[in-house]
ChimeraX commands (.cxc) that place a marker at each C-alpha (Angstrom):
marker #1 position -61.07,-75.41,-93.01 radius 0.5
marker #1 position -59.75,-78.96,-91.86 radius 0.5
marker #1 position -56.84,-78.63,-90.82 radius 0.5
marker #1 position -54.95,-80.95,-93.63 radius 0.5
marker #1 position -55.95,-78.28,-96.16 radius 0.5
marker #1 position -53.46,-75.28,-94.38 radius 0.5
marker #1 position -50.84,-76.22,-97.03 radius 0.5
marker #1 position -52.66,-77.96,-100.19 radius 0.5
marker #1 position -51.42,-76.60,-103.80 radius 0.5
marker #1 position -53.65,-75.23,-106.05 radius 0.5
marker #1 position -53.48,-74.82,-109.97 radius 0.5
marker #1 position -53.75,-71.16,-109.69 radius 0.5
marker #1 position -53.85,-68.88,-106.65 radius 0.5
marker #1 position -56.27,-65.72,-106.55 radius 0.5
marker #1 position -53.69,-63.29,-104.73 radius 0.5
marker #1 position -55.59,-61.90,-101.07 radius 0.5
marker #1 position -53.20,-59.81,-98.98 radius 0.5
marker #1 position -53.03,-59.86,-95.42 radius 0.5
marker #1 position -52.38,-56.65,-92.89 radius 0.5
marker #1 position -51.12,-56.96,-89.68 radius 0.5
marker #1 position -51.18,-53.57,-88.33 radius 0.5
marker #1 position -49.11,-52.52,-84.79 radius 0.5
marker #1 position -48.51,-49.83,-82.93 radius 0.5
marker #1 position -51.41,-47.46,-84.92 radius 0.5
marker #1 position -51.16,-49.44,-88.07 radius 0.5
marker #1 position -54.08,-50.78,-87.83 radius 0.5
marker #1 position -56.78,-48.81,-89.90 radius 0.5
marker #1 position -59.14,-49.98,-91.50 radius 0.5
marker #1 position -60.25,-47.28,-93.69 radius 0.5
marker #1 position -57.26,-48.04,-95.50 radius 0.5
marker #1 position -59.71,-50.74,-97.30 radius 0.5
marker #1 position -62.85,-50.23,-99.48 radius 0.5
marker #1 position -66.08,-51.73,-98.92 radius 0.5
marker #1 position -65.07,-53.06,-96.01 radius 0.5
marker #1 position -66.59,-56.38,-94.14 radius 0.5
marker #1 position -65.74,-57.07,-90.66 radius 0.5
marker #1 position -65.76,-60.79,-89.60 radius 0.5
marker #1 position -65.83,-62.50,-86.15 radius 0.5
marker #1 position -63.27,-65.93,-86.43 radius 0.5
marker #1 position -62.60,-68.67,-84.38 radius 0.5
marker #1 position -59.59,-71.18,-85.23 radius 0.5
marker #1 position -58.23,-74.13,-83.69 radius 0.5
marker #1 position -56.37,-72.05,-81.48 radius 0.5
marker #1 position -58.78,-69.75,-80.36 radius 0.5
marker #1 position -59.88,-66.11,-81.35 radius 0.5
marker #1 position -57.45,-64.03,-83.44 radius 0.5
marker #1 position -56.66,-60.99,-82.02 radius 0.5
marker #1 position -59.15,-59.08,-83.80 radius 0.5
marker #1 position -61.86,-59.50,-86.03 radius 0.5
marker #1 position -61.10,-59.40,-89.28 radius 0.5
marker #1 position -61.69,-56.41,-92.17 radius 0.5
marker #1 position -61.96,-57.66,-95.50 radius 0.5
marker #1 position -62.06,-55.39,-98.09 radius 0.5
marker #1 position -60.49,-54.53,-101.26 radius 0.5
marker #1 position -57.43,-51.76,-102.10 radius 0.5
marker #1 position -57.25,-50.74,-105.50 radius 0.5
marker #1 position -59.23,-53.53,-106.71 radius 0.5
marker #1 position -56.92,-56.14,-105.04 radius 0.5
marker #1 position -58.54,-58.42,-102.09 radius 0.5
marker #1 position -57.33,-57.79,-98.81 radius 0.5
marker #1 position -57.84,-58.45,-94.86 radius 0.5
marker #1 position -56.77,-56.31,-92.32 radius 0.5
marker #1 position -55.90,-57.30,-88.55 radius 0.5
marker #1 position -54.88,-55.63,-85.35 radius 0.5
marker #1 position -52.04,-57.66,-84.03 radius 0.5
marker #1 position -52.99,-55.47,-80.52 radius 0.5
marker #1 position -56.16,-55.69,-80.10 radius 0.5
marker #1 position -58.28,-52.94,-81.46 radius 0.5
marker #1 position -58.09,-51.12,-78.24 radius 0.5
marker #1 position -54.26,-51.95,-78.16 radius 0.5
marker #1 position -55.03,-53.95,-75.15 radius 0.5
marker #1 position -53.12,-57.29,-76.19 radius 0.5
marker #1 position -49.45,-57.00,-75.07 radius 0.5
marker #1 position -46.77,-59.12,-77.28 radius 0.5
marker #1 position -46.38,-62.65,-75.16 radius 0.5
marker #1 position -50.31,-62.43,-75.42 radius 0.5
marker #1 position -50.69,-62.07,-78.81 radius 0.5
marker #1 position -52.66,-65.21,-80.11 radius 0.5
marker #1 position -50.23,-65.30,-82.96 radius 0.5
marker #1 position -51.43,-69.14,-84.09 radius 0.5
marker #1 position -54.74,-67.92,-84.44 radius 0.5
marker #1 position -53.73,-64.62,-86.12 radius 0.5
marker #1 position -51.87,-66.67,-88.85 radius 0.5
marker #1 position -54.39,-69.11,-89.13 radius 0.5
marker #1 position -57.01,-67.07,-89.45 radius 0.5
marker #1 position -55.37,-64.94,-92.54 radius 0.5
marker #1 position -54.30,-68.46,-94.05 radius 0.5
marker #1 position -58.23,-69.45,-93.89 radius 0.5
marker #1 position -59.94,-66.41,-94.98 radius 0.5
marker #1 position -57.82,-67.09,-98.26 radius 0.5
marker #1 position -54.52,-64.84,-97.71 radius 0.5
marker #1 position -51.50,-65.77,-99.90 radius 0.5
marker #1 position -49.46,-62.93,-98.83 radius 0.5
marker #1 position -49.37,-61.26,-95.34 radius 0.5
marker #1 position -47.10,-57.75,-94.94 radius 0.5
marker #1 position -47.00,-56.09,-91.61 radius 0.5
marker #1 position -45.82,-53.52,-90.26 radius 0.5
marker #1 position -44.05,-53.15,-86.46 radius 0.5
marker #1 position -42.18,-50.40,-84.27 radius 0.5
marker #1 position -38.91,-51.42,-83.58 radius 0.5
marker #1 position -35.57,-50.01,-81.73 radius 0.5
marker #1 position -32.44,-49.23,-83.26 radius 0.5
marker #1 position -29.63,-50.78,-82.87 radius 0.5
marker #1 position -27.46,-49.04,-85.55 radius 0.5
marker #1 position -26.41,-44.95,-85.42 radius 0.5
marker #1 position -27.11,-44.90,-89.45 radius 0.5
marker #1 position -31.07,-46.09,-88.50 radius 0.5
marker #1 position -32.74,-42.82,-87.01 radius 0.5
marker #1 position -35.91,-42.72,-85.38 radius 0.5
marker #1 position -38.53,-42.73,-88.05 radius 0.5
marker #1 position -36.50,-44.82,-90.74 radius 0.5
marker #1 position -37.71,-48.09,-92.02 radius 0.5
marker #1 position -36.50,-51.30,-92.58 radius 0.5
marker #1 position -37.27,-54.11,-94.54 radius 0.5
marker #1 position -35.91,-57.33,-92.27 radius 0.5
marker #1 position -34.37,-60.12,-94.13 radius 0.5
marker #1 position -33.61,-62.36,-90.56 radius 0.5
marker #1 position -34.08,-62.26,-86.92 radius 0.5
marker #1 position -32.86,-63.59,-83.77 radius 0.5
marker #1 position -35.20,-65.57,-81.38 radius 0.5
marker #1 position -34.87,-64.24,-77.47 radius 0.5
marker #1 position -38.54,-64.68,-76.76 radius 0.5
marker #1 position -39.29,-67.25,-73.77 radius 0.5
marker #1 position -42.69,-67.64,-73.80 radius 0.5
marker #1 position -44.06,-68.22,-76.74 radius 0.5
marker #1 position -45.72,-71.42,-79.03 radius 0.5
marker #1 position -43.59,-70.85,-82.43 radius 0.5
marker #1 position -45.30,-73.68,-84.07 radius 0.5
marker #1 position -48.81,-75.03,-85.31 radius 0.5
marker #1 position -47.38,-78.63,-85.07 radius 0.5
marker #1 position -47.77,-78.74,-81.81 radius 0.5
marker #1 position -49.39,-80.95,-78.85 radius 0.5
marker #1 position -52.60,-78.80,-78.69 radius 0.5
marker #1 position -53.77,-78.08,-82.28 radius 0.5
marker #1 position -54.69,-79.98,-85.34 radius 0.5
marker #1 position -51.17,-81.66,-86.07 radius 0.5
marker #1 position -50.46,-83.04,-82.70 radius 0.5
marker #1 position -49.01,-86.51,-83.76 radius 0.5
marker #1 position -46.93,-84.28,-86.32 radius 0.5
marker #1 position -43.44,-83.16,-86.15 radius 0.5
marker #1 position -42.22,-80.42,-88.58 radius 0.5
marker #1 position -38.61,-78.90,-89.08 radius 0.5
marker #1 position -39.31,-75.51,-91.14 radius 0.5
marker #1 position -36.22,-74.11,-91.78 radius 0.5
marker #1 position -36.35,-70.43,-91.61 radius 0.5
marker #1 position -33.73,-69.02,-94.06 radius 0.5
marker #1 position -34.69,-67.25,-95.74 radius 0.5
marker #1 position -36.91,-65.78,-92.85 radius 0.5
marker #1 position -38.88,-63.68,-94.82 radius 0.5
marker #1 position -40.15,-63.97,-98.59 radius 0.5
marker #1 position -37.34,-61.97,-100.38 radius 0.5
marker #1 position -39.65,-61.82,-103.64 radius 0.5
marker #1 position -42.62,-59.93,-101.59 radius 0.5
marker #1 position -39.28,-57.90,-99.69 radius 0.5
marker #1 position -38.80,-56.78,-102.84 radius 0.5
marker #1 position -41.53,-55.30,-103.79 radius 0.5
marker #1 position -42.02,-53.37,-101.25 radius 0.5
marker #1 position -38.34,-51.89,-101.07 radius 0.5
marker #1 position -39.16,-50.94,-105.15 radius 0.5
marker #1 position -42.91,-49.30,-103.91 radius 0.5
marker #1 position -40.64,-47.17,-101.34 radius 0.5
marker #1 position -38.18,-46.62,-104.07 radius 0.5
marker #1 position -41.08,-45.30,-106.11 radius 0.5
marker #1 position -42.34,-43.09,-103.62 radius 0.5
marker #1 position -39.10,-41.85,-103.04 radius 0.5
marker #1 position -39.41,-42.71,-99.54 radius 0.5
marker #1 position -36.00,-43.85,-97.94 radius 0.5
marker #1 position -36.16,-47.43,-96.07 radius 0.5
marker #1 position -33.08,-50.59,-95.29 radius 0.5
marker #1 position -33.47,-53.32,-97.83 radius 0.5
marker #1 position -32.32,-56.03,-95.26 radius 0.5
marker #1 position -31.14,-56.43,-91.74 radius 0.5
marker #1 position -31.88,-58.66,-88.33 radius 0.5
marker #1 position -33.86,-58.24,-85.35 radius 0.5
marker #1 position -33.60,-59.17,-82.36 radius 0.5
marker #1 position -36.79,-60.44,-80.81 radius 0.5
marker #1 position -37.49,-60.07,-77.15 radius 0.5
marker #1 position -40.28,-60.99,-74.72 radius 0.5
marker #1 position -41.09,-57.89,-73.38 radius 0.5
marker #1 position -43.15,-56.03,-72.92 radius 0.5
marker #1 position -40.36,-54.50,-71.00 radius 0.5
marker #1 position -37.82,-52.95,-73.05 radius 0.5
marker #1 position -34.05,-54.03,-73.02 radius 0.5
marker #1 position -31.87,-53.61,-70.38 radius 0.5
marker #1 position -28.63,-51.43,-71.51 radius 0.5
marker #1 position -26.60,-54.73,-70.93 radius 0.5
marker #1 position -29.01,-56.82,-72.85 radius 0.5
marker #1 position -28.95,-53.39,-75.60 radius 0.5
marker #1 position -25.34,-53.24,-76.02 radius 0.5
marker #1 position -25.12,-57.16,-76.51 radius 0.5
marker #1 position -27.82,-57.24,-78.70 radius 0.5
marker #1 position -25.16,-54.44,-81.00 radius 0.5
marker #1 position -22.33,-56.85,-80.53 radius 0.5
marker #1 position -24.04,-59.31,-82.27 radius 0.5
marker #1 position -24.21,-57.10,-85.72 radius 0.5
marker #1 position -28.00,-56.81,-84.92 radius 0.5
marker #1 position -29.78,-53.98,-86.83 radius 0.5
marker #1 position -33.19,-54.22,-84.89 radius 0.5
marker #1 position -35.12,-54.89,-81.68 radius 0.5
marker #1 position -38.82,-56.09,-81.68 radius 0.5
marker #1 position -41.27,-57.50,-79.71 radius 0.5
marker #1 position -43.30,-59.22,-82.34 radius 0.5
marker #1 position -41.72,-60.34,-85.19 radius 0.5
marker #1 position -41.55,-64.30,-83.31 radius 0.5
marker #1 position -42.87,-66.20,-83.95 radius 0.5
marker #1 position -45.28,-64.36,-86.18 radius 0.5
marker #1 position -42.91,-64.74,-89.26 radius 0.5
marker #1 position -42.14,-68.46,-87.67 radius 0.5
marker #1 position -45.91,-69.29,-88.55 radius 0.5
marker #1 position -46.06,-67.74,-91.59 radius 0.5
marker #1 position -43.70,-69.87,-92.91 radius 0.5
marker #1 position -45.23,-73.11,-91.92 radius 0.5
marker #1 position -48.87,-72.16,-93.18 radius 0.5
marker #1 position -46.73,-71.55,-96.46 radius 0.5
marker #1 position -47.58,-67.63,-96.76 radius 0.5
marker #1 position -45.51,-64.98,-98.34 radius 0.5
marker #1 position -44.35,-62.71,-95.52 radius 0.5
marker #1 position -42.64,-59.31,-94.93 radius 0.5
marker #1 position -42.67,-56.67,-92.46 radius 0.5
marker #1 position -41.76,-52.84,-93.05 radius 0.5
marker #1 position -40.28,-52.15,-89.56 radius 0.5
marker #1 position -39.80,-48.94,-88.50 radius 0.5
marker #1 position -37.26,-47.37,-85.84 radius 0.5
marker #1 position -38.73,-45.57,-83.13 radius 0.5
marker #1 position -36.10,-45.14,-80.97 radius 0.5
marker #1 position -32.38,-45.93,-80.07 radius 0.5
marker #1 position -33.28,-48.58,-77.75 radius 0.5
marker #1 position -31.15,-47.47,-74.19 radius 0.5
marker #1 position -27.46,-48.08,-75.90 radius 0.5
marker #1 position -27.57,-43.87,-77.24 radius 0.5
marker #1 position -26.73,-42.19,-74.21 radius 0.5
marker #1 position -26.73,-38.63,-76.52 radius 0.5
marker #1 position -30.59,-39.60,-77.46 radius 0.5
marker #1 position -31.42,-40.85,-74.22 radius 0.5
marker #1 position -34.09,-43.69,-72.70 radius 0.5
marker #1 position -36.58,-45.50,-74.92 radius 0.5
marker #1 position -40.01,-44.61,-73.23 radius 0.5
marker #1 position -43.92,-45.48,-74.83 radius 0.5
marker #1 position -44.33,-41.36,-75.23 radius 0.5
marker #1 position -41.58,-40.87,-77.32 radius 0.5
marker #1 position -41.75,-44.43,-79.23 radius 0.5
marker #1 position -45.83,-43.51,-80.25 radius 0.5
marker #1 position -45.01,-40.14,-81.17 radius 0.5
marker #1 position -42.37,-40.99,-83.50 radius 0.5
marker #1 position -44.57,-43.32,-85.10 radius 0.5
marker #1 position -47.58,-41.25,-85.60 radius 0.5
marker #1 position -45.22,-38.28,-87.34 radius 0.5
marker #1 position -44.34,-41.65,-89.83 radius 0.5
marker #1 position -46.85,-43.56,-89.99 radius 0.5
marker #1 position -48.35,-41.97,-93.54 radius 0.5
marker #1 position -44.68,-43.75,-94.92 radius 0.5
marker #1 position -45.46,-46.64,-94.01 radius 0.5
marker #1 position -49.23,-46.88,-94.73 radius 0.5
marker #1 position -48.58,-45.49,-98.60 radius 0.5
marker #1 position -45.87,-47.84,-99.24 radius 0.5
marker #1 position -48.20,-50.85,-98.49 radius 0.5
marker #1 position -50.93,-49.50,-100.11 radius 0.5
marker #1 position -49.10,-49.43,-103.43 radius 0.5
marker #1 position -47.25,-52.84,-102.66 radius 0.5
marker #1 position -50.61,-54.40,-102.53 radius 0.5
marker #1 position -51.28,-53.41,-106.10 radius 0.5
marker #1 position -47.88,-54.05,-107.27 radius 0.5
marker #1 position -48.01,-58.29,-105.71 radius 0.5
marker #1 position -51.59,-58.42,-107.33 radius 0.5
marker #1 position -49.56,-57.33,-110.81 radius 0.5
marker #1 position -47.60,-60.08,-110.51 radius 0.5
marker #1 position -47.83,-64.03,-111.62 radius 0.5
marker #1 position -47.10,-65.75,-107.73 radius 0.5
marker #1 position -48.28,-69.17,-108.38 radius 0.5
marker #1 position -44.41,-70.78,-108.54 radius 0.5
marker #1 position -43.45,-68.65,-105.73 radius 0.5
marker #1 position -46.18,-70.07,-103.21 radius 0.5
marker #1 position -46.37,-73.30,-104.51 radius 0.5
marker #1 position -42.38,-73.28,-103.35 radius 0.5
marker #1 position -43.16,-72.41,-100.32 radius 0.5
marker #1 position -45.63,-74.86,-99.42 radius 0.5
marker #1 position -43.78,-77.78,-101.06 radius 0.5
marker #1 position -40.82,-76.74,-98.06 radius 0.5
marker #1 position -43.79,-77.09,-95.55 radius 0.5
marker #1 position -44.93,-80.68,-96.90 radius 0.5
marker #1 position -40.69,-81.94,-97.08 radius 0.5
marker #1 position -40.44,-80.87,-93.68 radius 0.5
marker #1 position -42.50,-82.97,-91.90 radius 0.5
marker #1 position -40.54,-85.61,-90.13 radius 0.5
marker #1 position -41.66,-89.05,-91.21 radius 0.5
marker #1 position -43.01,-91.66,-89.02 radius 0.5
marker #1 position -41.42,-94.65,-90.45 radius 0.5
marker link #1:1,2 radius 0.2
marker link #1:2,3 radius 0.2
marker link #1:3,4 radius 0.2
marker link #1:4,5 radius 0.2
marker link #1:5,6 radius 0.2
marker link #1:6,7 radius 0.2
marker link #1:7,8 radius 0.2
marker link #1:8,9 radius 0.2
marker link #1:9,10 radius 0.2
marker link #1:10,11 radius 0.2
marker link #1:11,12 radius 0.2
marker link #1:12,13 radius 0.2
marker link #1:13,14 radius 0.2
marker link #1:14,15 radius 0.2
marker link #1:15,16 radius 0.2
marker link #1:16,17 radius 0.2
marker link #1:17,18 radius 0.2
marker link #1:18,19 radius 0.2
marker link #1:19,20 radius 0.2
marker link #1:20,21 radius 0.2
marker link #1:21,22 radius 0.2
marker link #1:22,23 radius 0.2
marker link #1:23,24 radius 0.2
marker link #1:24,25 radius 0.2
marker link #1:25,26 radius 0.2
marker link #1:26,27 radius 0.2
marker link #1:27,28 radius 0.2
marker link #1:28,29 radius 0.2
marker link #1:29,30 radius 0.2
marker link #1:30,31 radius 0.2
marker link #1:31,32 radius 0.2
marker link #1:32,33 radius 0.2
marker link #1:33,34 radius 0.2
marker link #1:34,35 radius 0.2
marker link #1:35,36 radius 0.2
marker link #1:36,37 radius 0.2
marker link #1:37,38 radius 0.2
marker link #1:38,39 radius 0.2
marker link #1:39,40 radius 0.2
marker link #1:40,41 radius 0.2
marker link #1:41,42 radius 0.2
marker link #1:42,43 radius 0.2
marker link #1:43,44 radius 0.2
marker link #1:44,45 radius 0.2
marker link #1:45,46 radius 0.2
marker link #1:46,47 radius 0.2
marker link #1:47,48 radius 0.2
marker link #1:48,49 radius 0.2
marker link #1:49,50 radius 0.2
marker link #1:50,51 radius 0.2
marker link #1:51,52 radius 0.2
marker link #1:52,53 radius 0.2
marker link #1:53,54 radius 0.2
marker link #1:54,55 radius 0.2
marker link #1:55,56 radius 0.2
marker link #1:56,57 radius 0.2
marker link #1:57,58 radius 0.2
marker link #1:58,59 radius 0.2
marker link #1:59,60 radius 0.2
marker link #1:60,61 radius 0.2
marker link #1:61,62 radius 0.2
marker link #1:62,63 radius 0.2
marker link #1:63,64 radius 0.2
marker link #1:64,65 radius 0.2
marker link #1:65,66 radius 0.2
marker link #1:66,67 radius 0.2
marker link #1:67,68 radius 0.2
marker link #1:68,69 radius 0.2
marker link #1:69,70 radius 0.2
marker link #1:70,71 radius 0.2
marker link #1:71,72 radius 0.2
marker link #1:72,73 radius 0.2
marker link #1:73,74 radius 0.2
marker link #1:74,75 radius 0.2
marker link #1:75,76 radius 0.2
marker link #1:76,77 radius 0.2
marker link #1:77,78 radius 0.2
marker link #1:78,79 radius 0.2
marker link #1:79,80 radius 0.2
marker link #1:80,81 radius 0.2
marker link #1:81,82 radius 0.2
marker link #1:82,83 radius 0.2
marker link #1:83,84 radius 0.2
marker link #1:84,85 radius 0.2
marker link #1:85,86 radius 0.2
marker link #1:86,87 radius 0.2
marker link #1:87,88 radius 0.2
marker link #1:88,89 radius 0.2
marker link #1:89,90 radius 0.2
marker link #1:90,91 radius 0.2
marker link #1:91,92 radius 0.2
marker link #1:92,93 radius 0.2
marker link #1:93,94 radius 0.2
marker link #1:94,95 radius 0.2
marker link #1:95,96 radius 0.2
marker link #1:96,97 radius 0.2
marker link #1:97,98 radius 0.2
marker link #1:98,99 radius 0.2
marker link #1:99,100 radius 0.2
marker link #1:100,101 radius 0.2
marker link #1:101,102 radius 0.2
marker link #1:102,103 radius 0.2
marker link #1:103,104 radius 0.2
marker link #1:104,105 radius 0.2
marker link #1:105,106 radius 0.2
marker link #1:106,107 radius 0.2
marker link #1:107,108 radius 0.2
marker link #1:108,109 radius 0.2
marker link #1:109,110 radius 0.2
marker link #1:110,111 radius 0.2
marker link #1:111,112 radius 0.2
marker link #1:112,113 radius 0.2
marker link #1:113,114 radius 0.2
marker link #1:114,115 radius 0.2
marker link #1:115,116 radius 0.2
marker link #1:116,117 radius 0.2
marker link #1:117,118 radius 0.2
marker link #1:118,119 radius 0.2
marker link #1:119,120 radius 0.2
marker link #1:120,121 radius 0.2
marker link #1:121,122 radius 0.2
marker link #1:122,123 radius 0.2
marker link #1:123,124 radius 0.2
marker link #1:124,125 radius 0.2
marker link #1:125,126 radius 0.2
marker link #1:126,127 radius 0.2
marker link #1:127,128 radius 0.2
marker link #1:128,129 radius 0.2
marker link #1:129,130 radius 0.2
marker link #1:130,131 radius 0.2
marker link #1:131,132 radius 0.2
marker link #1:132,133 radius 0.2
marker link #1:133,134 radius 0.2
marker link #1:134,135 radius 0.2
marker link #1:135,136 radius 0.2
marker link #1:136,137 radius 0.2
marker link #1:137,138 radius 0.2
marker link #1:138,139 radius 0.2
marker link #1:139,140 radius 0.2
marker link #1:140,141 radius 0.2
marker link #1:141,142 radius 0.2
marker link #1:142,143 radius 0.2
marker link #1:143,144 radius 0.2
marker link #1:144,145 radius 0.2
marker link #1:145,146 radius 0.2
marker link #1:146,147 radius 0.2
marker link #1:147,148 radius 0.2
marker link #1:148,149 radius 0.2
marker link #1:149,150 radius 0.2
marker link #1:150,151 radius 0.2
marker link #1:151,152 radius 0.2
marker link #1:152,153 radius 0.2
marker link #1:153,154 radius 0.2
marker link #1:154,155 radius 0.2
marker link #1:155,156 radius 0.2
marker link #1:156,157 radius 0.2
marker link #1:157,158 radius 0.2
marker link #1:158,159 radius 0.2
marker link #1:159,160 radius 0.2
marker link #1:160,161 radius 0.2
marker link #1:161,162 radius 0.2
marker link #1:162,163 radius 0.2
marker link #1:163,164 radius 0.2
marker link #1:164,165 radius 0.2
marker link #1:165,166 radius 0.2
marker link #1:166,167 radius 0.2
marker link #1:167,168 radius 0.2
marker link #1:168,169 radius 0.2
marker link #1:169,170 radius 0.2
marker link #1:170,171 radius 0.2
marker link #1:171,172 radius 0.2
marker link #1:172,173 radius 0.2
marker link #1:173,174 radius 0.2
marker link #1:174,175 radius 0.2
marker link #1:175,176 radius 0.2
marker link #1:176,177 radius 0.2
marker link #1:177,178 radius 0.2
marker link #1:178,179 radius 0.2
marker link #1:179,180 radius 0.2
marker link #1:180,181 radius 0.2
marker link #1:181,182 radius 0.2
marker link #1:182,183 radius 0.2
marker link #1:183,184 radius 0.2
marker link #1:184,185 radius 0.2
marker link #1:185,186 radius 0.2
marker link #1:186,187 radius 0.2
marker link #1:187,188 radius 0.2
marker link #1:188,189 radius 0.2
marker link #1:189,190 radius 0.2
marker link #1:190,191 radius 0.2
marker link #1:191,192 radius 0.2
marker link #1:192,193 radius 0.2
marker link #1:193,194 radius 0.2
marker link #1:194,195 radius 0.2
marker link #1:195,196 radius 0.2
marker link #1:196,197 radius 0.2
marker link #1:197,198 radius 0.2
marker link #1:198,199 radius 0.2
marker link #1:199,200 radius 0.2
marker link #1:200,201 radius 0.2
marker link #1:201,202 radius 0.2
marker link #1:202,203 radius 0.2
marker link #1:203,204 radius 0.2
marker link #1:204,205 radius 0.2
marker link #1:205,206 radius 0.2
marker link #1:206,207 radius 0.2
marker link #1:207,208 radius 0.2
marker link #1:208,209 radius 0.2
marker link #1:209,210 radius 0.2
marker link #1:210,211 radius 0.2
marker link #1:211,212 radius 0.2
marker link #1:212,213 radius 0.2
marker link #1:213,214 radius 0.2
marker link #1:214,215 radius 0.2
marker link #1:215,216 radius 0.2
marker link #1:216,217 radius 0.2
marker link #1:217,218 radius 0.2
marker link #1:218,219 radius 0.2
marker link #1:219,220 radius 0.2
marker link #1:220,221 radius 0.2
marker link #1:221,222 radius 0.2
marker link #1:222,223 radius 0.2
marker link #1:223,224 radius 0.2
marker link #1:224,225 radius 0.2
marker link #1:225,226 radius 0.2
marker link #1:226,227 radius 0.2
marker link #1:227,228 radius 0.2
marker link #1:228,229 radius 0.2
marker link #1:229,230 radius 0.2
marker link #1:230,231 radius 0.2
marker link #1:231,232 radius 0.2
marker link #1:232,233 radius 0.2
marker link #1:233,234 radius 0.2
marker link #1:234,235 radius 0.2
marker link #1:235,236 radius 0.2
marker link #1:236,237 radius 0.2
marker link #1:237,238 radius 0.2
marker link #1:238,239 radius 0.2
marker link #1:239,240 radius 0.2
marker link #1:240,241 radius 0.2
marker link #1:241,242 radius 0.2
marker link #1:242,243 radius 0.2
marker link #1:243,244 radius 0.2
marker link #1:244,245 radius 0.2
marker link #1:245,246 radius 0.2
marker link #1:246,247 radius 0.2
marker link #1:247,248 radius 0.2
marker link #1:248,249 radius 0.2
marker link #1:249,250 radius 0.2
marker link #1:250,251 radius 0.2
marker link #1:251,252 radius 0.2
marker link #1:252,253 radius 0.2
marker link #1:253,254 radius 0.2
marker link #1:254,255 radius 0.2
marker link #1:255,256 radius 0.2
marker link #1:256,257 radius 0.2
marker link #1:257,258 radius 0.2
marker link #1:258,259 radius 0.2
marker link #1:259,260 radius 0.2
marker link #1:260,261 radius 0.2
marker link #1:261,262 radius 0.2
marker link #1:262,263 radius 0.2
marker link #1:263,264 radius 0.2
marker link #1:264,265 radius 0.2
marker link #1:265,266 radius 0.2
marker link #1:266,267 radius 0.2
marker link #1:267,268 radius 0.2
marker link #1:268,269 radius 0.2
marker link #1:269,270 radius 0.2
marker link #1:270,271 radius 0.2
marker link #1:271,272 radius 0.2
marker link #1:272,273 radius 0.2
marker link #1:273,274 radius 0.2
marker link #1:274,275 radius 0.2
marker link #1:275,276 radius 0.2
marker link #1:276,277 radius 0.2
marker link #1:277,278 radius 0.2
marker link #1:278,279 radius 0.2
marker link #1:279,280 radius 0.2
marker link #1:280,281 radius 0.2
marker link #1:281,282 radius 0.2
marker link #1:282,283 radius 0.2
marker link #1:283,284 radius 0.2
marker link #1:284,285 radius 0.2
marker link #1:285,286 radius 0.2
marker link #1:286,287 radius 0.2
view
């Protein structure tokens, strides 16, 4: 796709929904008759290939943001490509799913959360595809990023969970750090000054991206752990933080599952022409 085409309106849009599993959520077999694809983008290889496939009818790609092996830690994460590569293959929605500490006594372990903001403490990381090494590298472009994520796909997913009676935040912020270490107590307990719900590794500039290639994106976080701030629940360590998730996991998997048919129910053409006409009115002007 030339790269002038990321953003270009359409009369009508034939809804494709992207999956960016972490941390386990990742399968595959979540789709039927599934294709996997080998990509390349201006930025390089996506994490993984893609799986396109179909749930309930509805088209759909899946990707591990990891690696399939889980081998890709987050500063590494080729999250241009990732985007990119979902925006190309046709993708007007992306949802994805990420482990996440708690920063809040009221969000146990195993809870879920549907983020409505973040804050950026990442270091290392390209948050844009107007940059000096891509396509749009005489291009300067201001996206503003509230709201952060699509509230209208948010939505939907909070009323799937409400369906399935399963109990998850409708809103909140993370905080989104480097890692792949995990927060000092200092950083921890500043990070719960701040009114800060969340604390993620991944979320940046994943969402950032989405925004500029004019996608609608959400992410069902889940808590794995009280960060270090608890000292009742103790340390945050990988053991604990993977076991939570697998005992949880099914939540998460069932709610997107029926999200995906309830966006394909819908009429999103307004919506995501919306949000690419932001992308085109934020590109600075050369005269």
């Amino acid at each position: 796709m030339p790269a002038n085409e990321l953003c270009i309106k359409k009369p009508k849009y034939d809804i494709k929904v992207g999956i960016i599993g972490g941390s386990g959520l990742d399968d595959p077999d979540i789709l039927q008759n599934a294709v996997e694809k080998e990509v390349k983008t201006p930025f390089g290889k996506p994490s993984s290939a893609l799986v396109e496939g179909t749930i309930g009818g509805v088209p759909c790609v899946v990707l591990s943001r990891h690696g399939k092996k889980h081998n890709i830690n987050p500063t590494n994460v080729n999250y241009r490509a990732n985007i990119w590569a979902l925006k190309d293959a046709g993708c007007t929605h992306v949802i994805v799913s990420s482990a996440c500490g708690s920063l809040q006594e009221e969000i146990a372990p195993g809870d879920l959360v549907i983020p409505d903001s973040f804050i950026d403490m990442t270091k290392s990381r390209i948050s844009t595809f107007y940059n000096n090494d891509g396509p749009y590298a005489d291009t300067v472009l201001h996206i503003p990023m509230e709201p952060a994520f699509c509230n209208r796909t948010r939505s939907v997913i909070v009323d799937a969970a409400k369906e399935l009676n399963i109990k998850c935040k409708n809103g909140g912020s993370a905080v989104v750090i480097e890692g792949p270490r995990f927060s000092s107590l200092a950083e921890s307990k500043l990070f719960r000054s701040w009114g800060a719900d969340l604390v993620n590794m991944t979320m940046v500039p994943e969402v950032v991206l989405a925004k500029e290639a004019g996608l609608c994106y959400a992410c069902i976080a889940m808590a794995t752990d009280y960060d270090c701030w608890n000292a009742s629940e103790g340390t945050v360590n990988v053991e604990n933080v993977i076991k939570i998730f697998k005992q949880n996991v099914e939540k998460v998997k069932n709610i997107m599952l029926l999200a995906v048919k309830k966006i394909a129910a819908e009429e999103w053409n307004e919506t995501i022409n919306n949000l690419q006409d932001v992308v085109k009115g934020s590109i600075q002007s050369k005269e």
